[in-house]
PDB file of N, CA, C and O in Angstrom, chain B, residues numbered from 101:
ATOM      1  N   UNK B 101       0.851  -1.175   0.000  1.00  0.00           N
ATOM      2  CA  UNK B 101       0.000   0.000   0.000  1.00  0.00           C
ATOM      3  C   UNK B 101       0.895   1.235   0.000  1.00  0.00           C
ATOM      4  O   UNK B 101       1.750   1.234   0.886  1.00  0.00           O
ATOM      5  N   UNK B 102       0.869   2.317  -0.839  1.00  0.00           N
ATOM      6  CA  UNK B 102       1.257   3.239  -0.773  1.00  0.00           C
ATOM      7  C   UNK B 102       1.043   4.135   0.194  1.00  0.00           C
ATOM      8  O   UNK B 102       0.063   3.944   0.914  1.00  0.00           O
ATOM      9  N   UNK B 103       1.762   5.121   0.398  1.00  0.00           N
ATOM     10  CA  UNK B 103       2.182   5.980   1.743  1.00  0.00           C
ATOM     11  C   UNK B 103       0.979   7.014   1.655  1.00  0.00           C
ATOM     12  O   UNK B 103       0.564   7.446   2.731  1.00  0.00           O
ATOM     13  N   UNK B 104       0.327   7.491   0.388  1.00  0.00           N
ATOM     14  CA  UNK B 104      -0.995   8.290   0.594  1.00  0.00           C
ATOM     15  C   UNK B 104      -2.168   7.488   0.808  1.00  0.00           C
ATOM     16  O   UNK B 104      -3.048   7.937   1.541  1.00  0.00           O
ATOM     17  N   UNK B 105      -2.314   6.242   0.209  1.00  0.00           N
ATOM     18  CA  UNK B 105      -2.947   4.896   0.478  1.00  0.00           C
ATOM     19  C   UNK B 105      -3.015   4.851   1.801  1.00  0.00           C
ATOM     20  O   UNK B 105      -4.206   5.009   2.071  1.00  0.00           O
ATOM     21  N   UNK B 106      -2.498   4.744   2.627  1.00  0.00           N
ATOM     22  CA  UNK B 106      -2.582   4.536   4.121  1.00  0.00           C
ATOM     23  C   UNK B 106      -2.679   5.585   5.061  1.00  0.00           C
ATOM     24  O   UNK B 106      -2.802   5.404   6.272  1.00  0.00           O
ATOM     25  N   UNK B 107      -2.605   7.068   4.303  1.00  0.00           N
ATOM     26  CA  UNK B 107      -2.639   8.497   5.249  1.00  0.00           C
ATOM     27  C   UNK B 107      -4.219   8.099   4.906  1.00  0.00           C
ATOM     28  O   UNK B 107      -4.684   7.875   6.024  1.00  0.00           O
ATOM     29  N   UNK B 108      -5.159   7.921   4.048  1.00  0.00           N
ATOM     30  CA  UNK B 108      -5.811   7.968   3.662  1.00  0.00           C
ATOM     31  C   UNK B 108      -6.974   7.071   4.565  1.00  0.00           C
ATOM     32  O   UNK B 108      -7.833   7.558   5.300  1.00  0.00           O
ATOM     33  N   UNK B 109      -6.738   5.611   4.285  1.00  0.00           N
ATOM     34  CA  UNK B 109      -7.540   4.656   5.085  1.00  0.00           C
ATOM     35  C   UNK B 109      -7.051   4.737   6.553  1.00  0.00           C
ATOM     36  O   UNK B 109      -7.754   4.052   7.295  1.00  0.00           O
ATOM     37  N   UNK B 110      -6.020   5.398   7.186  1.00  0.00           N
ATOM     38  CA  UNK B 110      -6.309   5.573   8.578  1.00  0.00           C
ATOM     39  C   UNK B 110      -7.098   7.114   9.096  1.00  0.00           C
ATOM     40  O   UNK B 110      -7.424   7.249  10.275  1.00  0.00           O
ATOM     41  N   UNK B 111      -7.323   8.117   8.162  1.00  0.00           N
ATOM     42  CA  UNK B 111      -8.110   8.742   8.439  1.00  0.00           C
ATOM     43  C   UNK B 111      -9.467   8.252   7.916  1.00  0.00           C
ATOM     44  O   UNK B 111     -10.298   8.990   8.445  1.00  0.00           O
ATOM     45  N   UNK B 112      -9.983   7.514   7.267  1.00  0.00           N
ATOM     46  CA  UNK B 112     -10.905   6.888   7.371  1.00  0.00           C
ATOM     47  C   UNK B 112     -11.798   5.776   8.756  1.00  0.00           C
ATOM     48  O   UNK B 112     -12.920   5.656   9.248  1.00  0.00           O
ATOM     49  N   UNK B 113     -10.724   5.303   8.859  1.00  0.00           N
ATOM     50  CA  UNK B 113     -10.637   4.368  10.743  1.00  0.00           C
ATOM     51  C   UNK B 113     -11.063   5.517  11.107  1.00  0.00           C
ATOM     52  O   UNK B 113     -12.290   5.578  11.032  1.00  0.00           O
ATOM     53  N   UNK B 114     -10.569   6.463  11.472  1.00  0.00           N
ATOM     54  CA  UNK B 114     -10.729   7.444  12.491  1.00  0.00           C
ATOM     55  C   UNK B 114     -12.526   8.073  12.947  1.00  0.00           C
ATOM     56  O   UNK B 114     -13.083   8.476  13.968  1.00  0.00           O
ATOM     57  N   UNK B 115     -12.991   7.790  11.175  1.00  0.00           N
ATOM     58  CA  UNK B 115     -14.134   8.614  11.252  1.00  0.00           C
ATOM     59  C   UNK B 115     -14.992   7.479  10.704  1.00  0.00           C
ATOM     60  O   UNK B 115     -15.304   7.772   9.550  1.00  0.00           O
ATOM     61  N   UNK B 116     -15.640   5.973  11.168  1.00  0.00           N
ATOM     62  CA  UNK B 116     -16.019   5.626  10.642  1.00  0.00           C
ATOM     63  C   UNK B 116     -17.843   5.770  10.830  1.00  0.00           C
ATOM     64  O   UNK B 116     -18.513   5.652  11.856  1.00  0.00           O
ATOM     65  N   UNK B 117     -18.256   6.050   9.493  1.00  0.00           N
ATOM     66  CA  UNK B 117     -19.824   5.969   9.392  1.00  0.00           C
ATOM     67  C   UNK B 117     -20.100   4.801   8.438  1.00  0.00           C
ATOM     68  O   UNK B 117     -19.348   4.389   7.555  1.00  0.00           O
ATOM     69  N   UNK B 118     -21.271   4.355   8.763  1.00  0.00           N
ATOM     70  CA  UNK B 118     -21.969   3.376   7.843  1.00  0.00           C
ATOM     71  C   UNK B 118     -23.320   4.391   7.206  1.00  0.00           C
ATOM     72  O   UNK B 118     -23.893   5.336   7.749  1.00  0.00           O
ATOM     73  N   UNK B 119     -23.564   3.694   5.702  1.00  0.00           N
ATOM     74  CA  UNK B 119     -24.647   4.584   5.422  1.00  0.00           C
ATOM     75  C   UNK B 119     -25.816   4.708   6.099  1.00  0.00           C
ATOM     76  O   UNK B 119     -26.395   5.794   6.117  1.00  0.00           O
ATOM     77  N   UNK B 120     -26.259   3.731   6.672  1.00  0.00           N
ATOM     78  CA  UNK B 120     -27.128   3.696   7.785  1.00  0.00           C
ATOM     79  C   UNK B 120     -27.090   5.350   8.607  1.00  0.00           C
ATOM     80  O   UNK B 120     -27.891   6.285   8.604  1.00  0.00           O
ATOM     81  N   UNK B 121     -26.064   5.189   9.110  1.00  0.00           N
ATOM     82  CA  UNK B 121     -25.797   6.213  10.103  1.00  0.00           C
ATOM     83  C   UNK B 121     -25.969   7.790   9.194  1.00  0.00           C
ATOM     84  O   UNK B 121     -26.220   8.914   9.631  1.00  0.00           O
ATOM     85  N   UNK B 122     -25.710   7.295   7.730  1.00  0.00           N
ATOM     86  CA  UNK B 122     -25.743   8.871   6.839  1.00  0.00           C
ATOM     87  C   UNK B 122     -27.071   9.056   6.691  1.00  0.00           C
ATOM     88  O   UNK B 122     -27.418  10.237   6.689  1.00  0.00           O
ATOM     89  N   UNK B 123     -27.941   8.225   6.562  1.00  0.00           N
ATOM     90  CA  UNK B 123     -29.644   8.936   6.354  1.00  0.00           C
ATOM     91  C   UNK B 123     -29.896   8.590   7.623  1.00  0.00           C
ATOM     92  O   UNK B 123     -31.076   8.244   7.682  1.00  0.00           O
ATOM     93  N   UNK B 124     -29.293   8.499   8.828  1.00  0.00           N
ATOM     94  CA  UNK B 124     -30.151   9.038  10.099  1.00  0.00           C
ATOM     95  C   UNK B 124     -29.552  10.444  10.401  1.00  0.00           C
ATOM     96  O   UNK B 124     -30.359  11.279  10.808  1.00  0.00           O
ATOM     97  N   UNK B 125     -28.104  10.870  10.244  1.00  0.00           N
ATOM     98  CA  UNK B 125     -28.095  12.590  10.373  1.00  0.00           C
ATOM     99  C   UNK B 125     -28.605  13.263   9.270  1.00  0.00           C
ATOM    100  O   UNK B 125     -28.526  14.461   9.539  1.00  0.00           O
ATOM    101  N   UNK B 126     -29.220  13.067   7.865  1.00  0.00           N
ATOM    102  CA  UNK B 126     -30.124  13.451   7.165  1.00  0.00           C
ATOM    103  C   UNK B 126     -31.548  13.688   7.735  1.00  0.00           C
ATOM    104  O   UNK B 126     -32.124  14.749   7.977  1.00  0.00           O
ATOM    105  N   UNK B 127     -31.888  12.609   7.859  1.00  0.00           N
ATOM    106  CA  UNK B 127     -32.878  12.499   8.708  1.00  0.00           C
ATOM    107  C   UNK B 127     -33.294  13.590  10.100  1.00  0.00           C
ATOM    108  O   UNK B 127     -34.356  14.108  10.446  1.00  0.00           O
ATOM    109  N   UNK B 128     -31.961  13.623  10.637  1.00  0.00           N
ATOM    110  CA  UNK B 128     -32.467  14.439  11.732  1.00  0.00           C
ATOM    111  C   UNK B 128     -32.508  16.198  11.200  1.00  0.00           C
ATOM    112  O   UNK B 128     -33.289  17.069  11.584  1.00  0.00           O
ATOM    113  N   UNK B 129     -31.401  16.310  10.221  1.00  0.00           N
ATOM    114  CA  UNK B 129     -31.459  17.385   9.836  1.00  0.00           C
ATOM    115  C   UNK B 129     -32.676  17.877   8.879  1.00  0.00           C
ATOM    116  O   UNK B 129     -33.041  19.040   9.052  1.00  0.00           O
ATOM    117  N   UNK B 130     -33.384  17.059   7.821  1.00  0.00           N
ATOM    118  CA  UNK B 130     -34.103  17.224   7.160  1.00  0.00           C
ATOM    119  C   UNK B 130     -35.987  17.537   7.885  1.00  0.00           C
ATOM    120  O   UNK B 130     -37.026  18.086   7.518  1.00  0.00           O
ATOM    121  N   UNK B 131     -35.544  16.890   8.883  1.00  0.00           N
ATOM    122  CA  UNK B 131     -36.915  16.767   9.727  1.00  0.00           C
ATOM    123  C   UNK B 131     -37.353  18.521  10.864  1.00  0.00           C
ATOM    124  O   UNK B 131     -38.444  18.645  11.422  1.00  0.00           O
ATOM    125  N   UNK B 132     -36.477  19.375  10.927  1.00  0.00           N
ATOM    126  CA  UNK B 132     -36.329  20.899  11.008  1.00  0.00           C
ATOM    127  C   UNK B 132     -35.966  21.463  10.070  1.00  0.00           C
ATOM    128  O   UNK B 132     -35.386  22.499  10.397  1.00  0.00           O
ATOM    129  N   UNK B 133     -36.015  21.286   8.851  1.00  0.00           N
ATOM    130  CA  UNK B 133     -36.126  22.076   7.999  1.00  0.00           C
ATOM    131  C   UNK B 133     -37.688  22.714   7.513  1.00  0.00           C
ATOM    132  O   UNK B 133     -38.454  22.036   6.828  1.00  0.00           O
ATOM    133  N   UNK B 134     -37.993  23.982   7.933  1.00  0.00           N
ATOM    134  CA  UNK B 134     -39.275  24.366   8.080  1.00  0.00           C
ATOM    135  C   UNK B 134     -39.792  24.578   6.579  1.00  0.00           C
ATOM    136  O   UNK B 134     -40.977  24.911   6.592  1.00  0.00           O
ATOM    137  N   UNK B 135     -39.385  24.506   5.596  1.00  0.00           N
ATOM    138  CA  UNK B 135     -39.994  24.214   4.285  1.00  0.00           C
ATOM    139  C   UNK B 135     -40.403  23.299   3.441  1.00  0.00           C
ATOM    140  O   UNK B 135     -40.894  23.309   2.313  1.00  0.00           O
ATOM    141  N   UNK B 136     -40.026  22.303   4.406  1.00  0.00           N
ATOM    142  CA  UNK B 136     -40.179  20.709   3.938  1.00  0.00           C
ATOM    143  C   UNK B 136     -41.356  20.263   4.099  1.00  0.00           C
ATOM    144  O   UNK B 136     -42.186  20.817   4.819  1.00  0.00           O
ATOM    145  N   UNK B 137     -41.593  19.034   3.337  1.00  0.00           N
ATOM    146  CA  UNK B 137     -43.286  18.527   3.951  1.00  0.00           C
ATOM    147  C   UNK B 137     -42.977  17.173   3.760  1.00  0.00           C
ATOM    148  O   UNK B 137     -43.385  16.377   4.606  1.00  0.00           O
ATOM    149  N   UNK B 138     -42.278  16.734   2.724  1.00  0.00           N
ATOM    150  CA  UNK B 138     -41.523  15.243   2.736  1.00  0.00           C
ATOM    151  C   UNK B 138     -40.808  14.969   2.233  1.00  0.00           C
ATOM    152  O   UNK B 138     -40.894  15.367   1.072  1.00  0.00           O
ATOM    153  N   UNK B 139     -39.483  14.088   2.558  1.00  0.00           N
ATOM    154  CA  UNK B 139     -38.474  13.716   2.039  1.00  0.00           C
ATOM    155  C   UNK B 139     -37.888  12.597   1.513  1.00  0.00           C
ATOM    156  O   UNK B 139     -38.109  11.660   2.279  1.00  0.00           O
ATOM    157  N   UNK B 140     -37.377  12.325   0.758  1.00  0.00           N
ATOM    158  CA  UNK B 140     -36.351  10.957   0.507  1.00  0.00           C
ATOM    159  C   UNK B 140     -35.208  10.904   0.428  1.00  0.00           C
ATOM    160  O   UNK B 140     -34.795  11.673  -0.440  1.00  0.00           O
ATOM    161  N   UNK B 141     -34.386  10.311   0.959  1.00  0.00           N
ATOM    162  CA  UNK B 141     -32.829  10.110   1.087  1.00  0.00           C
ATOM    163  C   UNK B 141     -32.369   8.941   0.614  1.00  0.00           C
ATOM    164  O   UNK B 141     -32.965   7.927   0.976  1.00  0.00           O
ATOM    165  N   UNK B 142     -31.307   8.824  -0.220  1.00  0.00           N
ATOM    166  CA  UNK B 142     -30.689   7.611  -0.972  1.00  0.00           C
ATOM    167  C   UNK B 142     -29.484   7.998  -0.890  1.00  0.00           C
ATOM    168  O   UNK B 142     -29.134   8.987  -1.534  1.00  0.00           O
ATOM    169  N   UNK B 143     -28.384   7.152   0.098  1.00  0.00           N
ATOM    170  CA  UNK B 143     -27.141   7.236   0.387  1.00  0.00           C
ATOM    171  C   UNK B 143     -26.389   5.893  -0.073  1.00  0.00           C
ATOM    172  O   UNK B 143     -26.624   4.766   0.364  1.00  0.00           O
ATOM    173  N   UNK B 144     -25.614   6.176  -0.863  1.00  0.00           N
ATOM    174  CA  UNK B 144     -24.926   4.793  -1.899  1.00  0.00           C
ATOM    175  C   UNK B 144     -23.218   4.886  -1.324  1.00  0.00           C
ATOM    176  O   UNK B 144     -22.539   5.884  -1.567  1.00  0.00           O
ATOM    177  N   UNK B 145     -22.828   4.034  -0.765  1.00  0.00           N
ATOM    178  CA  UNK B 145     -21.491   3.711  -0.694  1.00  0.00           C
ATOM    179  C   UNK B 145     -20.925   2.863  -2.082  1.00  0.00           C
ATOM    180  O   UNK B 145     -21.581   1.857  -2.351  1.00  0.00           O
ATOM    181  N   UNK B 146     -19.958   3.125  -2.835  1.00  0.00           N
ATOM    182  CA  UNK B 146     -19.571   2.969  -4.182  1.00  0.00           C
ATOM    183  C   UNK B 146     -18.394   1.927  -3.641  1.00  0.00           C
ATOM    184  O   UNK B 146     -17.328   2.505  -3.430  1.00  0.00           O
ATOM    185  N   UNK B 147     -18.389   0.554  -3.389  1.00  0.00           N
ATOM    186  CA  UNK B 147     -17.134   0.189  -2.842  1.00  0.00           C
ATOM    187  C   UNK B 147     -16.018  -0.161  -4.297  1.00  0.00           C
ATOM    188  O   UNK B 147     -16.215  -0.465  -5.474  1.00  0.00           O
ATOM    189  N   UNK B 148     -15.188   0.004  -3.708  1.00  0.00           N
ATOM    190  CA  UNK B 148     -13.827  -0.382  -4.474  1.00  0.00           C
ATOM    191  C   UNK B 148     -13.600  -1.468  -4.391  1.00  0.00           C
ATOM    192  O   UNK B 148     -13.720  -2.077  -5.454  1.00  0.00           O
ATOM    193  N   UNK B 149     -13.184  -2.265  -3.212  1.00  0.00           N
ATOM    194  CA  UNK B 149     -12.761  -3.111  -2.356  1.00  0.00           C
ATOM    195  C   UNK B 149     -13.687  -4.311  -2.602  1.00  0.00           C
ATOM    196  O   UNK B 149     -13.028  -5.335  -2.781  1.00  0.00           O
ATOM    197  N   UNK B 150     -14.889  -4.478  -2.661  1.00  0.00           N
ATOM    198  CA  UNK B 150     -15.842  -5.524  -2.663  1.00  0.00           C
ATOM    199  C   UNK B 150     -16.434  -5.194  -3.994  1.00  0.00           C
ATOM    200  O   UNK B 150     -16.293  -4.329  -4.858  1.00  0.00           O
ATOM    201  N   UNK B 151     -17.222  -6.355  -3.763  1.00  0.00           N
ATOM    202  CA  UNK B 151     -17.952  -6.376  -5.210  1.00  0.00           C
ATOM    203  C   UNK B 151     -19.659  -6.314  -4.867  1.00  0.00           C
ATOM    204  O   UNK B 151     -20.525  -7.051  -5.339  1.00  0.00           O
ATOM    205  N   UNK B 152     -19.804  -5.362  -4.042  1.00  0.00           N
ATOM    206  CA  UNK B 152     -21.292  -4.950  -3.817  1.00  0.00           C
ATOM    207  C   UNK B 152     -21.096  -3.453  -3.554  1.00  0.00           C
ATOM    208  O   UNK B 152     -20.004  -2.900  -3.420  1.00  0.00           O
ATOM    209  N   UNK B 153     -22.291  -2.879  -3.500  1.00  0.00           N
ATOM    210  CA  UNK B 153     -22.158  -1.644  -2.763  1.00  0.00           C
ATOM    211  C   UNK B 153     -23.185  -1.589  -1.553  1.00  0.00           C
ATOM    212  O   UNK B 153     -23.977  -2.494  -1.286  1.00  0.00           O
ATOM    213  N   UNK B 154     -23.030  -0.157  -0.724  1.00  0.00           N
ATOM    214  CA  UNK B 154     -23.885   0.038   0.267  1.00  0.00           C
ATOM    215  C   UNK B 154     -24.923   0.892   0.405  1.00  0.00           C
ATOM    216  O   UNK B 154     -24.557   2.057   0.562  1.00  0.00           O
ATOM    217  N   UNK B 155     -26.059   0.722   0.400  1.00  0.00           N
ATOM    218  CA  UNK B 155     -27.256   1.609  -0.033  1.00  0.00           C
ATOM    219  C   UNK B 155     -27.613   1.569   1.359  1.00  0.00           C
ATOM    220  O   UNK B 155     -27.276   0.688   2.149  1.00  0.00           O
ATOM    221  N   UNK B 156     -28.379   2.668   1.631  1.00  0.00           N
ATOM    222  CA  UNK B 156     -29.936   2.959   2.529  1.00  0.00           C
ATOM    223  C   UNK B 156     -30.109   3.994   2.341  1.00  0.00           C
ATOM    224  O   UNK B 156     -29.353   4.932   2.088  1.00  0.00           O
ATOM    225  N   UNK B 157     -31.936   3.837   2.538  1.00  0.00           N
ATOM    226  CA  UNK B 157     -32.650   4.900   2.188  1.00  0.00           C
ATOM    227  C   UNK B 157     -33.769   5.315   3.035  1.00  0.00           C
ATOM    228  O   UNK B 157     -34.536   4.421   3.392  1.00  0.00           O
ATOM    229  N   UNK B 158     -34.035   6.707   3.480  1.00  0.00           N
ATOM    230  CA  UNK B 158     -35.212   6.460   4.313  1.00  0.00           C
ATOM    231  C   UNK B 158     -36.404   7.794   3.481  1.00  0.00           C
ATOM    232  O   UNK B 158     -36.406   8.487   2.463  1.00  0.00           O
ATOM    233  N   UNK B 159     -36.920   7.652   4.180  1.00  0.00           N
ATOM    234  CA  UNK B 159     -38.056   8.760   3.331  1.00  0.00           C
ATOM    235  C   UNK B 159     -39.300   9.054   4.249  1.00  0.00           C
ATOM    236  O   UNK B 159     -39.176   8.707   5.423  1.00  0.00           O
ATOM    237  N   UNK B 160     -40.243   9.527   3.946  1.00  0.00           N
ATOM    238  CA  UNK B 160     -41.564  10.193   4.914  1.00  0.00           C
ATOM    239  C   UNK B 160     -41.666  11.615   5.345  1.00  0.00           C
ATOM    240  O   UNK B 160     -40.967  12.604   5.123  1.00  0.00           O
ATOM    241  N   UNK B 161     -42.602  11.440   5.936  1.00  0.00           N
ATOM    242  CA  UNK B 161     -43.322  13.247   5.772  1.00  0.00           C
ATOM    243  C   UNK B 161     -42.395  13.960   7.007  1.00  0.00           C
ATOM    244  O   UNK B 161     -41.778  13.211   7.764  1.00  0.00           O
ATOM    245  N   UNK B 162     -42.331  15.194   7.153  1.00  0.00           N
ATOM    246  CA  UNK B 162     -41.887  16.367   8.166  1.00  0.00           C
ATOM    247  C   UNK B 162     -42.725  16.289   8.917  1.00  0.00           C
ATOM    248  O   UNK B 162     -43.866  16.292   8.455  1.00  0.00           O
ATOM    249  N   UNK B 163     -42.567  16.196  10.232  1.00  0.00           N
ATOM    250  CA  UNK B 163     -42.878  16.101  11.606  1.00  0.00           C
ATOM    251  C   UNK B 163     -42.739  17.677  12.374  1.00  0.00           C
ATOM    252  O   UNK B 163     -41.684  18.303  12.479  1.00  0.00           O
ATOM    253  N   UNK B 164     -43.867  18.049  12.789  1.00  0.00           N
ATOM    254  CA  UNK B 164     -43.437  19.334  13.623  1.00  0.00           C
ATOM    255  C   UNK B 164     -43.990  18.898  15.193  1.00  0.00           C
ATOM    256  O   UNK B 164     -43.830  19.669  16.139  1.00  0.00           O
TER     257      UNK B 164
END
C-alpha cells in the first residue's frame, strides 16, 4: 500500500460511518427544515474493495 494509500484509510478508521448512520443525520437534519413537507434520502457507498455496494434509504413526511 502506498504511503498516501494509508494516510488515507487511517483517516478513514478514524471517522467511521456506515450509510445507515448517513440517512439518520439526514434524517435528523431534514426533519427541522421548516420548508419541507416530505423527504427521501438515498445514500450509496460505491465500494472499491468488494464487489457490492452500500445503499440505505429512508423517506416520509416532516414532523413538527
Amino acid at each position: 500500500m502506498r504511503e498516501d494509500e494509508q494516510a488515507f484509510a487511517k483517516r478513514n478508521a478514524e471517522n467511521l460511518m456506515f450509510v445507515e448512520d448517513s440517512v439518520r443525520r439526514l434524517h435528523a437534519a431534514l426533519s427541522t427544515y421548516y420548508q419541507a413537507t416530505y423527504f427521501r434520502v438515498k445514500v450509496e457507498h460505491q465500494e472499491s474493495l468488494h464487489a457490492h455496494d452500500a445503499i440505505a434509504e429512508i423517506s416520509g413526511p416532516v414532523y413538527r
